[in-house]
C-alpha positions as YAML, in Angstrom:
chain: A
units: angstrom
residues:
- id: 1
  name: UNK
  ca: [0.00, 0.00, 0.00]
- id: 2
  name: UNK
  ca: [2.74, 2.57, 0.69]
- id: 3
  name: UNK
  ca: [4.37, 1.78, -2.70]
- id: 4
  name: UNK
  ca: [1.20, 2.10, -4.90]
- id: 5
  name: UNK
  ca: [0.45, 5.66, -2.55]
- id: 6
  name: UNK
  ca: [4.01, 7.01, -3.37]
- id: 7
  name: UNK
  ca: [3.91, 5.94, -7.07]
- id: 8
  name: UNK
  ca: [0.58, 7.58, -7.10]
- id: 9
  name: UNK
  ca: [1.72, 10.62, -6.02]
- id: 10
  name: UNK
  ca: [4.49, 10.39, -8.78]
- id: 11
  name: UNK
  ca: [2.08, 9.90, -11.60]
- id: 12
  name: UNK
  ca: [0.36, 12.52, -10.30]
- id: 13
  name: UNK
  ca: [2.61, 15.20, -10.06]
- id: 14
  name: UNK
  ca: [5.16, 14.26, -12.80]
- id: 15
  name: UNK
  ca: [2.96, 13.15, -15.58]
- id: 16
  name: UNK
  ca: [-0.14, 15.64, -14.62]
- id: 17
  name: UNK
  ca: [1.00, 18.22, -13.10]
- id: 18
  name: UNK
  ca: [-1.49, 17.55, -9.70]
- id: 19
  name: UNK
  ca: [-0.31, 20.33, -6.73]
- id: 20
  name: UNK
  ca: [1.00, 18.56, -3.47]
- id: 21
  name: UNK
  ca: [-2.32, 19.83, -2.25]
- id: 22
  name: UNK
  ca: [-4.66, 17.73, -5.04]
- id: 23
  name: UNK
  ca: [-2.47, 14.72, -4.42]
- id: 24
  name: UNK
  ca: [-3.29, 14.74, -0.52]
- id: 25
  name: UNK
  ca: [-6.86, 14.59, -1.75]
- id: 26
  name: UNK
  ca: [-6.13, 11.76, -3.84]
- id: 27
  name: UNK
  ca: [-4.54, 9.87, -1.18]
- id: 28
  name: UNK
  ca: [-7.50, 10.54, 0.87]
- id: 29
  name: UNK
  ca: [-9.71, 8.74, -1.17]
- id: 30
  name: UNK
  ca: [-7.62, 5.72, -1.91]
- id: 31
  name: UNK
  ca: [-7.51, 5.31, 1.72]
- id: 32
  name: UNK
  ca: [-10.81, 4.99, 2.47]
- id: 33
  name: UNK
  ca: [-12.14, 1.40, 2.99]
- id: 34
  name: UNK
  ca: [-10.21, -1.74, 1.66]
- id: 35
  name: UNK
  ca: [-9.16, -2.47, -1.31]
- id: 36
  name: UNK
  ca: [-7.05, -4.61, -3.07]
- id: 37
  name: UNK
  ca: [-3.66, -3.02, -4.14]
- id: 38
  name: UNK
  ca: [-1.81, -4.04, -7.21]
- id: 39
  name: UNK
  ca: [1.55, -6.10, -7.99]
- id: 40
  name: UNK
  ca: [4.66, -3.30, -8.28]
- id: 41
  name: UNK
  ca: [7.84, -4.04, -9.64]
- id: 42
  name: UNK
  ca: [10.74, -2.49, -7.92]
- id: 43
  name: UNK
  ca: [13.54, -1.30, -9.89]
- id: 44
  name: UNK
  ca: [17.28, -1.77, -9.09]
- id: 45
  name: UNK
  ca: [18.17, 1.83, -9.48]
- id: 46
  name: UNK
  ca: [15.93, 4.43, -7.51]
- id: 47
  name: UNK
  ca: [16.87, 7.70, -9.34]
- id: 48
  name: UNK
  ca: [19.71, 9.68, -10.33]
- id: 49
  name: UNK
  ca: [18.97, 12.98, -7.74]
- id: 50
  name: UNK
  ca: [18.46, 11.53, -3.66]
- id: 51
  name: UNK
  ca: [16.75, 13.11, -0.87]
- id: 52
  name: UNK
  ca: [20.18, 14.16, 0.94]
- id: 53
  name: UNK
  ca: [20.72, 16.23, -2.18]
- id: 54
  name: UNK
  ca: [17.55, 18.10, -2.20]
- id: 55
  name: UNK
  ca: [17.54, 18.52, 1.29]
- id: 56
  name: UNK
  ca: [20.96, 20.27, 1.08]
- id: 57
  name: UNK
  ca: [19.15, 22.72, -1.38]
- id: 58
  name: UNK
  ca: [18.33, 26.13, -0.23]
- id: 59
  name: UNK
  ca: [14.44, 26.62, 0.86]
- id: 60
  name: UNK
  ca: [12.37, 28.60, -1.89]
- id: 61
  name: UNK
  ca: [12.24, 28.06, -5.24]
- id: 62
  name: UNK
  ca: [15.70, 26.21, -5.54]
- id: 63
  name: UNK
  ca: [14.13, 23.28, -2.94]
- id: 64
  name: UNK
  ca: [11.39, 23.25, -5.02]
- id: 65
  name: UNK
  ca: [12.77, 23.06, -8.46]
- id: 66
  name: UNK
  ca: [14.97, 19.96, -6.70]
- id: 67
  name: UNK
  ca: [12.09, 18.40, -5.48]
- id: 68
  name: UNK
  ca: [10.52, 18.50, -8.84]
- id: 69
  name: UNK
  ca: [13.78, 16.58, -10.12]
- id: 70
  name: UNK
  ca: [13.40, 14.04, -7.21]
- id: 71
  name: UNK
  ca: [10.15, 13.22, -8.24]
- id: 72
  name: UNK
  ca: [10.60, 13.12, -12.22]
- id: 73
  name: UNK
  ca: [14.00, 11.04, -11.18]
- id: 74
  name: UNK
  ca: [12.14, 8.62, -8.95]
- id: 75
  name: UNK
  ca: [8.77, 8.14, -11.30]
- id: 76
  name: UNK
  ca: [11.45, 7.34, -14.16]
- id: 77
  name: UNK
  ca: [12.90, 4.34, -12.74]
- id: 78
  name: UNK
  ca: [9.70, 3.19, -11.38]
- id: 79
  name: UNK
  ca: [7.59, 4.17, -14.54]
- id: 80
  name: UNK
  ca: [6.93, 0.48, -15.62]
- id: 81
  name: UNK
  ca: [4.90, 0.43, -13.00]
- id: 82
  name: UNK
  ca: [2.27, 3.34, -14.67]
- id: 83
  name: UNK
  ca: [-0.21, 1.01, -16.23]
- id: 84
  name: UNK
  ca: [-0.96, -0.27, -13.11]
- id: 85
  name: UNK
  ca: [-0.90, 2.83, -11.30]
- id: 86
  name: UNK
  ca: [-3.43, 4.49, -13.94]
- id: 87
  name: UNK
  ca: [-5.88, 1.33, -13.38]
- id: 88
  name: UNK
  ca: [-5.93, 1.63, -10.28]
- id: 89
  name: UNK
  ca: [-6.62, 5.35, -10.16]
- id: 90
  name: UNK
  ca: [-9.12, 5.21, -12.84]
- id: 91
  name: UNK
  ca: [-10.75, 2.18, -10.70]
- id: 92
  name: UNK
  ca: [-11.16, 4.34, -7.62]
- id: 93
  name: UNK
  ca: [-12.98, 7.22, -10.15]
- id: 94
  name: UNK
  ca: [-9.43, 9.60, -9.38]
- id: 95
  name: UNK
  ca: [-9.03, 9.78, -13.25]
...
């Protein structure tokens, strides 16, 4: 479950531009009741750009700009996993 939430925020943000704010909400309503989560593959490499790195950024718009590499970094190396994250978002009426 914390795998599919994190990829989902990914997808989100990366691919559609969601705010932080929008995928909260999103999150939100996956949680609610039980569901079955799908399979994930995990990759061997995790991204180019690491956490240490953006947190070592300055706050303001350099952090942010960093985070925004995190996240495209991270989703790329775990994007063979977006079929199944779009399924299950378009199965819980998100998309």
């Amino acid at each position: 479950m914390a795998l599919a939430f994190a990829l989902v925020g990914l997808y989100l943000h990366v691919e559609r531009g969601w705010t932080g704010r929008q995928v909260q909400r999103a999150h939100v309503s996956l949680a609610r009741g039980r569901r079955e989560w799908p399979s994930l593959v995990l990759p061997r490499e995790r991204g180019a750009v690491t956490a240490a790195e953006v947190v070592r950024t300055p706050e303001g718009p350099e952090r942010d700009g960093a985070i925004d590499a995190w996240c495209r970094s991270v989703w790329e190396c775990f994007e063979e996993n977006r079929g199944a994250v779009v399924e299950l978002l378009k199965r819980r009426g998100i998309l």
